[in-house]
C-alpha positions as CSV (number, residue, x, y, z in Angstrom):
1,X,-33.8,-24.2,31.7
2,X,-35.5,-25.3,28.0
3,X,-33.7,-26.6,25.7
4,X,-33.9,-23.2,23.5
5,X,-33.1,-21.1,26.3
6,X,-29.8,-23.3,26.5
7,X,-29.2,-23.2,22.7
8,X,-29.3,-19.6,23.1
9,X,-26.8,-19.0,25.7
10,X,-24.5,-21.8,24.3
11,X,-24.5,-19.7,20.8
12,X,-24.1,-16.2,23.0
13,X,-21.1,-17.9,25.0
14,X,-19.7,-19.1,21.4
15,X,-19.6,-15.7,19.5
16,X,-18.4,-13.8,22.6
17,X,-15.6,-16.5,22.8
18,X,-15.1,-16.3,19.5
19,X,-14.0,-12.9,19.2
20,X,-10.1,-12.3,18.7
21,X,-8.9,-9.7,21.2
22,X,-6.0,-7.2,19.5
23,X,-3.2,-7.0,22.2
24,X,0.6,-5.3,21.7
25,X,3.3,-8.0,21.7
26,X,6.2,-5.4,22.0
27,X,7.6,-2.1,20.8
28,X,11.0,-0.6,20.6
29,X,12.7,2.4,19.9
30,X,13.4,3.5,16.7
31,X,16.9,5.0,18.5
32,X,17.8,1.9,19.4
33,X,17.9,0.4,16.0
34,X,19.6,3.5,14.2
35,X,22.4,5.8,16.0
36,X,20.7,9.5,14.5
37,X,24.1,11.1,14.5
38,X,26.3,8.6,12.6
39,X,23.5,6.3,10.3
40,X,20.5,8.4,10.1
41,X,16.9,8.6,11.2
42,X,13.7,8.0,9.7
43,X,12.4,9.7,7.2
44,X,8.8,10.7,8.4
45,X,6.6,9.1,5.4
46,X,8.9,5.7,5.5
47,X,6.8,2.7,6.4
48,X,8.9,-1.0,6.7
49,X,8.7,-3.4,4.9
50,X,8.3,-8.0,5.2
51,X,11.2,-10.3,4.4
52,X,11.4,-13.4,5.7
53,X,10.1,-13.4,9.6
54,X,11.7,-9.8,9.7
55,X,10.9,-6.4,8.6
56,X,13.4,-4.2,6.8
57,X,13.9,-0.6,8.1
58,X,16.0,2.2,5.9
59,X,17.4,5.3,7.3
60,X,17.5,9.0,5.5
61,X,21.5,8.0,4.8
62,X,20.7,5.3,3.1
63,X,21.3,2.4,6.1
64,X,19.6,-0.7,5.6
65,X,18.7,-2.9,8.4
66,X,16.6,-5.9,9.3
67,X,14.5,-6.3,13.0
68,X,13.6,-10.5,13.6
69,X,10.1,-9.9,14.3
70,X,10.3,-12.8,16.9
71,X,13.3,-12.0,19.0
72,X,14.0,-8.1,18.0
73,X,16.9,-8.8,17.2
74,X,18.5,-6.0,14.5
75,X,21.1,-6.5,11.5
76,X,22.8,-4.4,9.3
77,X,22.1,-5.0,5.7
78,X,24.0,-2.5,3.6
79,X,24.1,0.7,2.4
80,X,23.0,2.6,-0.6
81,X,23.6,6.7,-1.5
82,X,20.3,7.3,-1.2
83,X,17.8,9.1,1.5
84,X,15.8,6.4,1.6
85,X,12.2,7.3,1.1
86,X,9.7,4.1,0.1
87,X,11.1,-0.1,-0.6
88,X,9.0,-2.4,-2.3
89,X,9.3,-6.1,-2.9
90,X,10.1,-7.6,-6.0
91,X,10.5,-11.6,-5.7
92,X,11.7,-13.3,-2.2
93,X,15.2,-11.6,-1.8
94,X,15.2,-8.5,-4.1
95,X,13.8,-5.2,-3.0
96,X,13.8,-1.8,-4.9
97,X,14.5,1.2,-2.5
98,X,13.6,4.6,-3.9
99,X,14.6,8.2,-2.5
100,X,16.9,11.2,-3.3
101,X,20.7,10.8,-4.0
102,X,22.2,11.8,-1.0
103,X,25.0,14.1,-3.1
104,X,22.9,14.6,-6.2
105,X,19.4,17.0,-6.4
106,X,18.2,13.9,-8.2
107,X,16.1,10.7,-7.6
108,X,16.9,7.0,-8.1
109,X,15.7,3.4,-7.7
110,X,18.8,1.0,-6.6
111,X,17.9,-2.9,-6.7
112,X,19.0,-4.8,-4.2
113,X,19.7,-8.1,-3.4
114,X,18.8,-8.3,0.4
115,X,20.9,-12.0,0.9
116,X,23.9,-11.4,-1.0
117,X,24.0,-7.9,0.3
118,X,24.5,-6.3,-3.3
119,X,23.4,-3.6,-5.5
120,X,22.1,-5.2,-9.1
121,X,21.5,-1.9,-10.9
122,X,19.7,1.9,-10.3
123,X,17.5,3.7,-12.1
124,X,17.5,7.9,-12.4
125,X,13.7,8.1,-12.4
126,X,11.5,10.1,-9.8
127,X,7.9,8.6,-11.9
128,X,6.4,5.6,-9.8
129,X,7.3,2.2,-10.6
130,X,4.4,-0.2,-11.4
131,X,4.9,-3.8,-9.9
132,X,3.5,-6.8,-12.0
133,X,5.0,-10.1,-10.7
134,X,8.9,-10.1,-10.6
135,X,9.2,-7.1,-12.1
136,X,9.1,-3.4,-12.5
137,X,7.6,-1.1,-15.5
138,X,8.2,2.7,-16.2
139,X,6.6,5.0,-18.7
140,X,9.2,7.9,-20.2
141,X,9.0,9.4,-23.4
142,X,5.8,7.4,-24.1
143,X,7.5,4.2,-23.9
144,X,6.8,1.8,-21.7
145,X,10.0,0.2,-20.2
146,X,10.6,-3.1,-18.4
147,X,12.8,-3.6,-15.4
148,X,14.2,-6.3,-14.2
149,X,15.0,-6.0,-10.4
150,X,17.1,-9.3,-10.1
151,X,20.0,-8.4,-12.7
152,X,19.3,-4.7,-12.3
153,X,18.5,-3.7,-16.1
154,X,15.7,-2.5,-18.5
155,X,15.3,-5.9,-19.9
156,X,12.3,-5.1,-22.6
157,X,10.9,-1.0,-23.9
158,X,8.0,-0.8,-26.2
159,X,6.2,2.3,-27.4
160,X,3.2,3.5,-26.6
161,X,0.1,6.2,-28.0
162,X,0.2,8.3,-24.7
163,X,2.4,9.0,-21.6
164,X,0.7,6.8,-18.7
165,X,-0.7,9.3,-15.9
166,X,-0.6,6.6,-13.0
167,X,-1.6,3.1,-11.9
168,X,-5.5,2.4,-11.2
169,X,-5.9,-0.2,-8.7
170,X,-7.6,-3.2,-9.6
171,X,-8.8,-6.0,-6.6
172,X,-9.2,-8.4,-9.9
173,X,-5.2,-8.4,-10.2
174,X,-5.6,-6.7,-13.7
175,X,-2.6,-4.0,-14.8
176,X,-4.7,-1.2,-15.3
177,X,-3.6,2.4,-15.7
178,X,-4.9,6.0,-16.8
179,X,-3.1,8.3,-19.6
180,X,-3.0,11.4,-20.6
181,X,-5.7,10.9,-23.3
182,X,-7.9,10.3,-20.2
183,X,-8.0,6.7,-21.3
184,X,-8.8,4.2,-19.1
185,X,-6.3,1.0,-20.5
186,X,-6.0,-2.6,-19.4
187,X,-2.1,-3.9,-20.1
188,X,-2.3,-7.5,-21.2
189,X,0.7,-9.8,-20.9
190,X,1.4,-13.1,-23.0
191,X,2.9,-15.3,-19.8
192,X,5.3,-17.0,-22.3
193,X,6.4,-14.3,-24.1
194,X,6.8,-11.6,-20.9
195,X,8.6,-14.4,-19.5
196,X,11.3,-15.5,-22.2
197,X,12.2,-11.5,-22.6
198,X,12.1,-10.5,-19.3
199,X,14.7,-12.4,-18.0
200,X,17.8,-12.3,-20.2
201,X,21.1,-13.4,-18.4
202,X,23.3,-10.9,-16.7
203,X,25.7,-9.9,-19.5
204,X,22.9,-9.8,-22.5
205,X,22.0,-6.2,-24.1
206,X,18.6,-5.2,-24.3
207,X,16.8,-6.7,-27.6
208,X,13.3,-5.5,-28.8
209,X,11.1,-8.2,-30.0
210,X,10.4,-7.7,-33.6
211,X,6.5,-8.5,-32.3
212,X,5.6,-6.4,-29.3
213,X,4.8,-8.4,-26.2
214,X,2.6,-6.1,-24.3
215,X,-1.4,-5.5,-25.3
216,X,-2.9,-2.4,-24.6
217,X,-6.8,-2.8,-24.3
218,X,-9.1,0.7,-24.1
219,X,-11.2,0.1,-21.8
220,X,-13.1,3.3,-21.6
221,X,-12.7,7.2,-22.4
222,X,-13.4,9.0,-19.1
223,X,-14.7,12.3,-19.7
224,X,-13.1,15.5,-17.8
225,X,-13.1,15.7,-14.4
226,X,-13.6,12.3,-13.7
227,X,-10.2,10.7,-11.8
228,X,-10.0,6.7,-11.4
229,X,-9.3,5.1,-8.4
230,X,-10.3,1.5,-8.4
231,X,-11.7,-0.9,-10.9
232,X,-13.5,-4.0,-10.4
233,X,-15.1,-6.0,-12.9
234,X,-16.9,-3.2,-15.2
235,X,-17.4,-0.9,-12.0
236,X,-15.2,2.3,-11.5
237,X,-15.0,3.8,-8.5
238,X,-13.6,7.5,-8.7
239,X,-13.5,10.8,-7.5
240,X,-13.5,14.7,-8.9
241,X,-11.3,17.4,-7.8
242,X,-15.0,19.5,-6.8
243,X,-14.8,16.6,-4.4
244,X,-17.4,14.3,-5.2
245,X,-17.1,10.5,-5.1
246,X,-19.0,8.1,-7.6
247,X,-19.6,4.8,-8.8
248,X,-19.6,4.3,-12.9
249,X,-20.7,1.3,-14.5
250,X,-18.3,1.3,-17.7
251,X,-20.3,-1.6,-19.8
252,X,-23.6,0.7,-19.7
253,X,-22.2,3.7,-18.9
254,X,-24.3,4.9,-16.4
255,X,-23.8,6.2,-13.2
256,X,-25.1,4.3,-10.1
257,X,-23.8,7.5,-7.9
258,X,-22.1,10.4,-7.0
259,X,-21.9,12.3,-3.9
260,X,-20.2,15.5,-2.5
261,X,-17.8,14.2,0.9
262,X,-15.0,16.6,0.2
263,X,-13.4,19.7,-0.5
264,X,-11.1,20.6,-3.6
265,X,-8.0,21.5,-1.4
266,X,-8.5,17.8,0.3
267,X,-6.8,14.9,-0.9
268,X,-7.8,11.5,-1.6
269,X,-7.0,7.8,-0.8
270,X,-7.3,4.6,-2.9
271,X,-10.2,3.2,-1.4
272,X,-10.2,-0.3,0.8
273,X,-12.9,-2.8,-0.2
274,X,-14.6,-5.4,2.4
275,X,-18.3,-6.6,1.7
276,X,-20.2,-3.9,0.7
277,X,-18.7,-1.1,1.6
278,X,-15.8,0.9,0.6
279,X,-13.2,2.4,3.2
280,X,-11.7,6.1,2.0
281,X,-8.9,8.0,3.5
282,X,-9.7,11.6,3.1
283,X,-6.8,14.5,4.3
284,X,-7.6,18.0,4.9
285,X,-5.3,20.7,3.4
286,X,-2.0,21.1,4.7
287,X,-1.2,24.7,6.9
288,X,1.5,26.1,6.9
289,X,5.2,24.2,7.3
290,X,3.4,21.0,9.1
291,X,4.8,18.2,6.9
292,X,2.4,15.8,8.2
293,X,-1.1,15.5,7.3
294,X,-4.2,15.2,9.0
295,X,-7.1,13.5,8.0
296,X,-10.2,10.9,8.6
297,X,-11.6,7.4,7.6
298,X,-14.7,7.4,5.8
299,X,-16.9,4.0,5.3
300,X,-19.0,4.1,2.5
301,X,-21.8,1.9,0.8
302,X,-20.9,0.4,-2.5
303,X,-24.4,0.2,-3.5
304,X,-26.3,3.6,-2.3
305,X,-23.3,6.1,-2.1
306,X,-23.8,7.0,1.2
307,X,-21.6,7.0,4.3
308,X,-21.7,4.5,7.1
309,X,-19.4,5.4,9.6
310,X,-17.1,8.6,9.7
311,X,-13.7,7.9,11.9
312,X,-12.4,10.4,14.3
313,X,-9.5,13.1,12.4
314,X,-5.4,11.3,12.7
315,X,-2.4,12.7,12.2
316,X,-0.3,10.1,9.3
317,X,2.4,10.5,7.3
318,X,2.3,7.6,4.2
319,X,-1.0,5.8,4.9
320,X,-3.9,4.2,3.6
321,X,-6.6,2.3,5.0
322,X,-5.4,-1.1,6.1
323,X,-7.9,-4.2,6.9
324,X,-6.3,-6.1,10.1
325,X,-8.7,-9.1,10.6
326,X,-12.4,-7.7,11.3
327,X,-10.9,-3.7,11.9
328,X,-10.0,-1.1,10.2
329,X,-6.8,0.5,11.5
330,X,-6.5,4.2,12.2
331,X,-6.0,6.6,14.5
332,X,-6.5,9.9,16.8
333,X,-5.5,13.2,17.2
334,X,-4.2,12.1,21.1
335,X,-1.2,9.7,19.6
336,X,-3.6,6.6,19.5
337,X,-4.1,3.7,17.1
338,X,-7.4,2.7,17.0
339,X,-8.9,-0.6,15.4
340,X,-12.1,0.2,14.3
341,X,-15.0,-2.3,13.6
342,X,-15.3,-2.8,9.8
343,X,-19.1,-2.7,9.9
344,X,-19.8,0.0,12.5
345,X,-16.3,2.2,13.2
346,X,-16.9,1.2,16.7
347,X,-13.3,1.0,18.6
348,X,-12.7,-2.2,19.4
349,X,-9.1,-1.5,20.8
350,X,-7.0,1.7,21.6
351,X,-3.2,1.9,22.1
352,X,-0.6,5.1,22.8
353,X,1.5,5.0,20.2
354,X,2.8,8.5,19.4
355,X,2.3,10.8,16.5
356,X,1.8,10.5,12.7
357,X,1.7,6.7,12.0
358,X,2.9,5.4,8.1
359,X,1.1,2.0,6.7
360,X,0.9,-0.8,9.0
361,X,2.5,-3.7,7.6
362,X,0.2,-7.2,8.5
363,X,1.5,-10.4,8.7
364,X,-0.9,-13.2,9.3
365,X,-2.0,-12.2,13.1
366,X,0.2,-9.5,13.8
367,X,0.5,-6.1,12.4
368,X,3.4,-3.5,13.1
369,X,3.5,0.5,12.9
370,X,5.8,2.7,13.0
371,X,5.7,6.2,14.2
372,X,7.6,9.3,14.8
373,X,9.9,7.1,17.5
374,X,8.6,4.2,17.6
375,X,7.7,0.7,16.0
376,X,4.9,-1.4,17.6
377,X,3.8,-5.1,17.6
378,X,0.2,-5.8,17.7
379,X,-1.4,-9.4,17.8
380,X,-4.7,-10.4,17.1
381,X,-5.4,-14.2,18.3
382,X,-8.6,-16.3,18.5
383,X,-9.3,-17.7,21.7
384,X,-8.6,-21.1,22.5
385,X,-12.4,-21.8,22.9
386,X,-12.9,-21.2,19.4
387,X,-10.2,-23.0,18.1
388,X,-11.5,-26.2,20.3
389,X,-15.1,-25.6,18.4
390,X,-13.2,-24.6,14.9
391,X,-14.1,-27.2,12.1
């Protein structure tokens, strides 16, 4: 054998070694972690959350409990009045759970501290909360509010031009939203100053800065139609209700490209970014009473427009596209979770998991989902030949 012909194979053997293999490390039931008839179940679109080696799970009567990702085992946190819908992470012990009031028609945010066990404040707000840092910010009445999840107050409010439609995702870690003037705004905030006002002591009433704290930068004025979706640098990424998708360049204002992938009665993910292409979630129109959706995962090229893979249709509940090493995690029709190749949508591994999955949670090499019944535990490890040849 030449010496080329044995450089060849030895590179083949490397990259087929090399590549991690997705496996499932355990699942349980979700009936063995709440009793239905005295705590609750599920609610469908509830996806845990990470804390600390374990995940936290929330019931539809407000039961809060935590699973040790490593030995399964499950405690009982607390509970709160609420039916539990969504929980989100606000520095390393406090969590804000959001959901109905289980004996009012309306909805509320409780803070919690998860170690202590104890409610710091509420909220009566159905509008989305927007997360910078440590804390929380609302818009109502066009003023921009400031909560603060560890004492459980509005710490800060300041006024603003227009009512904020919704949050635009930004992979550049910038606070960027979309109001009703159809203006495209960049929130700017003075580290010092956020900091001093935004965390008064526990017994302090809310005081108002003679000299406003938070910047509001127009970035652009989109014109109708157009509905953000993600920002990076000066590129737009966004989408029309006729159901085209396009790419808008807002220092020159031109367009790079638009095309038609949907219909107006679908709906629309944020989109995933990985290299050069952009990973949609795209739902079909609901029928009927079926309170799940149903949808596929479309690949797209950042820089032509077109599409580079199509997934096969999934039934999900709350989900987006979630990257899980070199795979794209989604699903089938059958009750499968499929991990799709990033580049290609080829399946590089299929599991029976059960209908309608919510967003996968990953945690360095594993990831876990939950379904109707169940929650899963997948890992995805290098092989110890590449670690031996890792520099």
């Amino acid at each position: 054998m030449s010496k080329r012909t044995a450089v060849i194979c030895f590179l083949y053997l490397l990259t087929s070694f090399s590549q991690a293999e997705i496996k499932k490390s355990w699942e349980i039931n979700l009936s063995k972690i709440f009793h239905a008839d005295i705590e609750g179940d599920f609610t469908e679109q509830f996806s845990p959350v990470y804390w600390n080696e374990k995940l936290l799970l929330c019931s539809d009567r407000g039961v809060i409990k935590s699973i040790d990702i490593a030995t399964k085992h499950v405690k009982l946190i607390r509970t709160i009045p609420l039916k539990i819908e969504t929980v989100a992470n606000y520095g390393k012990n406090h969590f804000i759970f959001h959901g109905r009031h289980r004996s009012k028609p309306d909805y509320y945010y409780y803070a919690v501290d998860i170690v202590k066990k104890s409610i710091k404040g509420r909220l009566k707000l159905k509008k989305p909360l927007w997360k910078f840092d440590d804390w929380a910010m609302f818009e109502k009445h066009k003023q921009f509010l400031v909560f603060n999840p560890k004492i459980g107050k509005v710490v800060y409010y300041q006024k603003a031009g227009s009512s904020m439609e919704f949050p635009v995702y930004s992979p550049d870690e910038r606070n960027v939203f979309f109001n009703q003037r159809r203006n495209l705004m960049e929130l700017i905030l003075p580290e010092i100053g956020a900091g001093l006002a935004f965390t008064r002591p526990d017994n302090s009433k809310m005081v108002v800065d003679p000299k406003p704290l938070l910047k509001f930068n127009v970035l652009d004025t989109l014109d109708q139609g157009i509905i953000p979706d993600n920002l990076r640098d000066e590129i737009l990424y966004y989408h029309k209700e006729n159901g085209t998708i396009g790419q808008l360049n807002l220092k020159t204002k031109e367009i790079l490209w638009e095309r038609e992938f949907f219909k107006p009665e679908m709906k629309i993910s944020i989109p995933h970014e990985y290299k050069d292409k952009l990973y949609y979630l795209i739902s079909y129109a609901k029928k009927g009473a079926e309170k799940r959706n149903k949808g596929k995962i479309i690949a797209i090229n950042r820089k032509t427009g077109y599409p580079d893979w199509l997934s096969k249709d999934l039934y999900f509940y709350n989900f987006h596209p979630i990257q899980f090493g070199t795979t794209i995690i989604s699903g089938d029709t059958n009750g499968n979770v499929l991990f799709l190749d990033l580049e290609t949508g080829a399946t590089q591994a299929k599991f029976q998991v059960g209908s309608s999955l919510t967003t996968p949670i990953v945690v360095n090499d594993d990831v876990f989902i939950k379904t109707e019944k169940k929650l899963f535990c997948f890992t995805n490890k290098q092989s110890t030949f590449k670690k031996l040849f890792s520099f």
